[in-house]
N, C-alpha and C positions, 0 to 999 in steps of 0.2 A: 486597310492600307497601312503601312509602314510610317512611322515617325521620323523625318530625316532632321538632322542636326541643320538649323539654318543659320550658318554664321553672319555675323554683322559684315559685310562684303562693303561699308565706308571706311570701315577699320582697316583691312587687308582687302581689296582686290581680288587677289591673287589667291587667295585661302583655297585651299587644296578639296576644302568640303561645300565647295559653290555646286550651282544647281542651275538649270538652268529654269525656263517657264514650263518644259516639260517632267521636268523632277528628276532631269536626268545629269551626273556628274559632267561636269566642265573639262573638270583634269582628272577623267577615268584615267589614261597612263601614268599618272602620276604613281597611281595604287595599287595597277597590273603588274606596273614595274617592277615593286617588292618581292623579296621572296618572303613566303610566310613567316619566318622568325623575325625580319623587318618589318612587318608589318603588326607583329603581335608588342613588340618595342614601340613604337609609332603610337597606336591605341592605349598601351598602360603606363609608357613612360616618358611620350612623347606629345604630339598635337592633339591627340585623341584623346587624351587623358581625363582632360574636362567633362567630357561627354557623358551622360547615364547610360545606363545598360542598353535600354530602350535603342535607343540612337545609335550604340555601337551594333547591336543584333541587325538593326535596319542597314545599316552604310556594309557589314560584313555580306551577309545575304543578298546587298542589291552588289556587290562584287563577285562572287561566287567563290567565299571562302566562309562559309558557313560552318566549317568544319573546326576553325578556328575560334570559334566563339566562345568554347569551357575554357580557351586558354586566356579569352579578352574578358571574359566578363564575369568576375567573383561573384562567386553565391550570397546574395543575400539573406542574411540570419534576421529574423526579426528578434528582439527581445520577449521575453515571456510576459502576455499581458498582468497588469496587477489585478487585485480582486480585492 
């Protein structure tokens, strides 16, 4: 099952990435609305920003713009272990 982003909802209310008891978006039009270049602004330089990969890959694919995700979520390089 998918990691969703549970934002603190004392803080904002209204947080775009509320859920409801079914795991389902509150304010899905909020997200539909977008066109994808808004939305890929939104995730890297926007609300979404915060977010790890994890949580952006889940929130993208439970929208159905999974196709967006190489452009939401930078590769992660590990550094070379020491020895």
């Amino acid at each position: 099952m998918s990691k969703f982003y549970n934002p603190d909802l004392g803080q904002n209310a209204e947080n775009p990435f509320a859920r409801d008891a079914n795991n389902k978006l509150v304010r899905r039009t909020f997200w539909l609305d977008m066109s994808d270049n808004s939305l890929v602004l939104a995730m890297t330089k926007g609300i979404g920003s915060p977010l790890n990969n994890d949580e952006k890959r889940a929130h993208l694919s439970d929208l159905g713009r999974s196709h967006l995700i190489e452009q939401v979520c930078p590769v992660e390089i590990l550094p070379p272990e020491k020895t």
